[in-house]
C-alpha positions in Angstrom: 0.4 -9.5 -76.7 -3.1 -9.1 -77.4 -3.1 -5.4 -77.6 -0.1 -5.3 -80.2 -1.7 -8.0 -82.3 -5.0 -5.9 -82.5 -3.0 -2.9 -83.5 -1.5 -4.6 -86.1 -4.8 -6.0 -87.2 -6.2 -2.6 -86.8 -3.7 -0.6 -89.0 -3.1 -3.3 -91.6 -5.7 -4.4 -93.5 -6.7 -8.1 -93.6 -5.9 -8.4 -97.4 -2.0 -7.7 -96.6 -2.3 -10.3 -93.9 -2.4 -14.2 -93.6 -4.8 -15.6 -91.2 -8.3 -17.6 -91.6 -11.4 -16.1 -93.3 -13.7 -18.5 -92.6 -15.8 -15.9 -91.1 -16.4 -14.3 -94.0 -16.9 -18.3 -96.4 -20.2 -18.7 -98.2 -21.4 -19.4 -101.1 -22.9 -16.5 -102.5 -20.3 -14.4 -104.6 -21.7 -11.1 -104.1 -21.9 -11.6 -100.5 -18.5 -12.7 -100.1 -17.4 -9.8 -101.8 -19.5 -7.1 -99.7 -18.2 -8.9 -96.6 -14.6 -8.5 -97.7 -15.3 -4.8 -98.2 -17.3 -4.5 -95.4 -14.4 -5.6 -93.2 -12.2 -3.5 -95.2 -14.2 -0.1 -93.9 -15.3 -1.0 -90.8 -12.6 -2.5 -88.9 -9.3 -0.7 -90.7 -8.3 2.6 -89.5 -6.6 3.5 -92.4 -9.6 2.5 -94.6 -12.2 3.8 -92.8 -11.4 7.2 -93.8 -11.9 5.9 -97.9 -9.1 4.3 -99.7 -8.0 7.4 -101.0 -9.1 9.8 -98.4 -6.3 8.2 -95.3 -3.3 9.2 -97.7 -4.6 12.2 -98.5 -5.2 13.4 -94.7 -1.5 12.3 -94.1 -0.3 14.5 -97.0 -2.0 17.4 -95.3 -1.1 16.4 -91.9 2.4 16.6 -92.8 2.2 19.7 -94.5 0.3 21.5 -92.0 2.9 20.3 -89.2 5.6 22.5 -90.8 2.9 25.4 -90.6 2.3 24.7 -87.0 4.0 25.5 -83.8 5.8 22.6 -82.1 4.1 22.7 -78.8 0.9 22.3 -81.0 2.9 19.6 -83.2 3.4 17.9 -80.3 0.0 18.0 -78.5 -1.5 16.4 -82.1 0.7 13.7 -82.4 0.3 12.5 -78.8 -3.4 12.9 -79.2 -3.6 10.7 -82.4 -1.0 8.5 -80.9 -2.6 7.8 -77.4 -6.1 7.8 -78.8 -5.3 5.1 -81.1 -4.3 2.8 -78.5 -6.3 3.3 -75.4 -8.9 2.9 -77.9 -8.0 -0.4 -79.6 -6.2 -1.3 -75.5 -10.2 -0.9 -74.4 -11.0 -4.4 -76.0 -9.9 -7.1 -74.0 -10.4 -9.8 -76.9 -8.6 -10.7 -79.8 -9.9 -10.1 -83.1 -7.7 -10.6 -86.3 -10.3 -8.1 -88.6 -9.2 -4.6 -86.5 -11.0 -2.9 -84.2 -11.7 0.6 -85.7 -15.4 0.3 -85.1 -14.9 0.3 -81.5 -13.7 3.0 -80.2 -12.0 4.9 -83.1 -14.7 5.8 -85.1 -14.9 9.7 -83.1 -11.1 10.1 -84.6 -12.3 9.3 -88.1 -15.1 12.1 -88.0 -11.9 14.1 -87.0 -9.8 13.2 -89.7 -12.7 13.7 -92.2 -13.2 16.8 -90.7 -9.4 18.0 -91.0 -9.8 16.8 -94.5 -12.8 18.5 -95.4 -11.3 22.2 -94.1 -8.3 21.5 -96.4 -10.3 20.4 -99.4 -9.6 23.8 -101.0 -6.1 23.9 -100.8 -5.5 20.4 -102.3 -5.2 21.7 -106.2 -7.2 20.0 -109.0 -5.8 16.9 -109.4 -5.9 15.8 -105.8 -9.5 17.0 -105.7 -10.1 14.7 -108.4 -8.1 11.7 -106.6 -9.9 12.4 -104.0 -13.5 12.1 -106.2 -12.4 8.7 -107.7 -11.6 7.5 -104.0 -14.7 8.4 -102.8 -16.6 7.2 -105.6 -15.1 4.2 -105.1 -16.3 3.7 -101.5 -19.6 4.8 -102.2 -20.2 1.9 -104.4 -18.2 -0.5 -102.7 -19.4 0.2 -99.4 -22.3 1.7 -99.5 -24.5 0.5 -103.5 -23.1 -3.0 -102.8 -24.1 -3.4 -98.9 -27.6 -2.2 -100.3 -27.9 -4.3 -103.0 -27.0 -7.4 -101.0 -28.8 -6.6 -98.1 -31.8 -6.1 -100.3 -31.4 -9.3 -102.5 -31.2 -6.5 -105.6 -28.3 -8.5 -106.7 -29.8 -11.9 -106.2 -33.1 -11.1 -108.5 -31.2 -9.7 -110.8 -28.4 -12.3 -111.5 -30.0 -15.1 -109.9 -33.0 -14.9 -110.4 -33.8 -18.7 -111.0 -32.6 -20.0 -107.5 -35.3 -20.4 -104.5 -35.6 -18.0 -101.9 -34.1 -20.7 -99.2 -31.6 -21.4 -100.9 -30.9 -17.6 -101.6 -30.8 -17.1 -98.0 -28.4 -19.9 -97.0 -26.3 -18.7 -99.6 -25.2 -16.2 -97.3 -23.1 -16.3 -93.9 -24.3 -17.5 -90.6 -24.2 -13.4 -89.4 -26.4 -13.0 -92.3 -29.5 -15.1 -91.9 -29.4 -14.0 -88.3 -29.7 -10.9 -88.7 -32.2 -11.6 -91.4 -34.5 -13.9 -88.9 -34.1 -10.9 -86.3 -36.0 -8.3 -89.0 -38.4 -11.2 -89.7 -38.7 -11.9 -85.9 -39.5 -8.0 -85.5 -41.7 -7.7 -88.4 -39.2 -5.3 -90.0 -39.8 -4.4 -93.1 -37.1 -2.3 -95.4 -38.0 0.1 -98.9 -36.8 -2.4 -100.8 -39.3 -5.4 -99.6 -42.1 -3.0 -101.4 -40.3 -1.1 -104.0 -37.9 -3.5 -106.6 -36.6 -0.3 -108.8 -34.8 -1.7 -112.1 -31.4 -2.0 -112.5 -31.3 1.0 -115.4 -33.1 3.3 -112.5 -30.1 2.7 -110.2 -27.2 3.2 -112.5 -29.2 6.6 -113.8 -29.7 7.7 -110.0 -25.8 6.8 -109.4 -24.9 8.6 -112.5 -26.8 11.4 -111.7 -25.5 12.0 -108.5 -21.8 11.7 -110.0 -22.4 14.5 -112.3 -23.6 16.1 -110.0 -20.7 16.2 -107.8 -18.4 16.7 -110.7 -19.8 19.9 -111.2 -19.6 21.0 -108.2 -15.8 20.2 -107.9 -15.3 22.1 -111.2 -12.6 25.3 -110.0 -14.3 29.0 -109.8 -14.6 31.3 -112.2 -11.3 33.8 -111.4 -12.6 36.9 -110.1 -11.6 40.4 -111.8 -9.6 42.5 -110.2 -10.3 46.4 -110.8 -7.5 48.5 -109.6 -8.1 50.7 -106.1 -8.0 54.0 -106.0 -5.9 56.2 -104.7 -6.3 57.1 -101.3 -6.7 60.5 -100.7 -4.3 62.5 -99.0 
């Protein structure tokens, strides 16, 4: 019973579910919200891949099994299949948030890489899908667990509360793992170097343009006709 509840957990995310997030309660809203996320790409299958970037690989996972032989078909699909639960079956304890960060997270580097050899052959507007997707993740996974972790968020929008009462704000996880990098005399790029909020939205910018050129379709080649071979 415990191995069919985690894959449940683990293949349907906790926001399509009903169970208790006290794990997650504080009172900081922007900590809340990177949790919730957090949770999102860490301990869903589906979402780990990117919220776009699962459906996609299943669009080309079906398409490529009517290119493929059946005895290969075959080998694929128990190879997903078997991975996915000796790998969740590997945890003897119940946890309601999924457990794709256990042992699953080799088969996501294999999906992303599937996904990346296919990129090609997806047309234009799934290309661009699969930018928005990805854009997506990178800010909600990635810009908002740094800006949290690095209290960006908290001198920029609150900048009038006391630094104790900034850090309680937060989850019990939270201020652990805080004491530990205090503990350890750990100290992060942002502890020294508070960049403006106008720098980060220009870096983040940039580095969209950037990758929307980059995604822009070649220039068609011309074609000059062969000639004849000679006889």
């Amino acid at each position: 019973m415990t191995i069919a509840l985690n894959l449940r957990d683990t293949l349907v995310p906790h926001f399509l579910r009903a169970f208790d997030h006290s794990f997650i309660a504080q009172r900081s809203p922007w900590g809340w919200l990177r949790d919730w996320f957090f949770l999102c790409y860490q301990a869903n299958l589906l979402l780990a891949f990117g919220s776009v970037a699962w459906l996609v690989i299943v669009r080309e996972l079906w398409r490529r099994s009517g290119e493929s032989p059946r005895p290969s078909h075959l080998f694929w699909s128990a190879f997903v299949g078997g991975v996915v639960f000796l790998g969740v079956a590997a945890n003897g304890a119940r946890n309601p948030w999924g457990l794709a960060h256990i042992c699953l997270q080799p088969l996501v580097l294999l999906g992303l890489a599937f996904l990346a050899s296919r990129v090609e052959r997806l047309g234009r507007v799934w290309q661009l899908v699969l930018l928005a997707g990805g854009t997506v993740d990178f800010c909600l996974g990635i810009v908002l667990q740094f800006a949290v972790e690095s209290f960006a968020l908290d001198r920029w929008l609150a900048a009038d509360q006391p630094i104790l009462a900034i850090f309680h704000s937060y989850t019990l996880s939270a201020f652990t793992n805080l004491a530990g990098k205090i503990h350890n005399h750990l100290g992060f790029f942002a502890d020294d170097f508070t960049p403006p909020p106008a720098l980060i939205v220009a870096i983040l910018a940039s580095i969209l343009i950037v990758t929307l050129a980059r995604t822009r379709p070649d220039q068609p080649c011309l074609h000059l006709p062969q000639p004849a071979p000679s006889l």
